[in-house]
N, C-alpha and C positions, 0 to 999 in steps of 0.2 A: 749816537744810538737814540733813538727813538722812545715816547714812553710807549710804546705797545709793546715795543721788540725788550724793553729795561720790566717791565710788569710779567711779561710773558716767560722769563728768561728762569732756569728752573733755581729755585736758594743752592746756596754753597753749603749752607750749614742744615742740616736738619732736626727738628725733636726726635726724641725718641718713638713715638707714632707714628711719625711721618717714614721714616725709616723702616719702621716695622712694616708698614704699611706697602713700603716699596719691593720689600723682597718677601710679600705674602706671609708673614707671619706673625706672632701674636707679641704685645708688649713685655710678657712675662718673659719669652723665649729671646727676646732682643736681649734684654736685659742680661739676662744669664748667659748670651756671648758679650755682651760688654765685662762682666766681670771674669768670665775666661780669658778676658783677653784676646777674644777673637776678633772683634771690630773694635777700631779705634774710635775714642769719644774725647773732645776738648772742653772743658770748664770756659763759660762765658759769661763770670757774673757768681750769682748763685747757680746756673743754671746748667746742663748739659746740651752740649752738642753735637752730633755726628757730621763731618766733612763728607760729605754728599761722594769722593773719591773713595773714600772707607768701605763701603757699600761695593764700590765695583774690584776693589783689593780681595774684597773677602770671599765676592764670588769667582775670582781668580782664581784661589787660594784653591779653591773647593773643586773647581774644574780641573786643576794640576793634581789634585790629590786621586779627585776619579781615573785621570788617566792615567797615575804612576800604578795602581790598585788592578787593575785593567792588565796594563803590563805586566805585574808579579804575577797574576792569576794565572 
């Protein structure tokens, strides 16, 4: 690998900002689905993480909710 293609390559792990950031929304709201329990977050350190996967899980989740809701209607 390359360092263009190693620099360029998107993190595995994200802040909380960054995260929020990715699915348009605000750090307070991130937050309050981490403690729901709706996105998964890993301790690295002191510090929190969200696995960059977590993010595409949750909006799954959310897609299969719209369509099951769809269906019942």
């Amino acid at each position: 690998m390359s360092l263009v293609e190693e620099t360029s390559a998107a993190p595995l792990l994200l802040t909380v900002e960054q995260a929020a950031k990715r699915l348009g929304i605000g750090r307070t709201t991130f937050y309050a689905l981490m403690t729901a329990g709706e996105i998964e977050s890993v301790p690295l350190g002191r510090l929190r993480r969200i696995p960059a996967e977590c993010l595409t899980e949750y909006i799954d989740r959310l897609r299969a909710a719209a369509r099951d809701g769809r269906k019942a209607a």
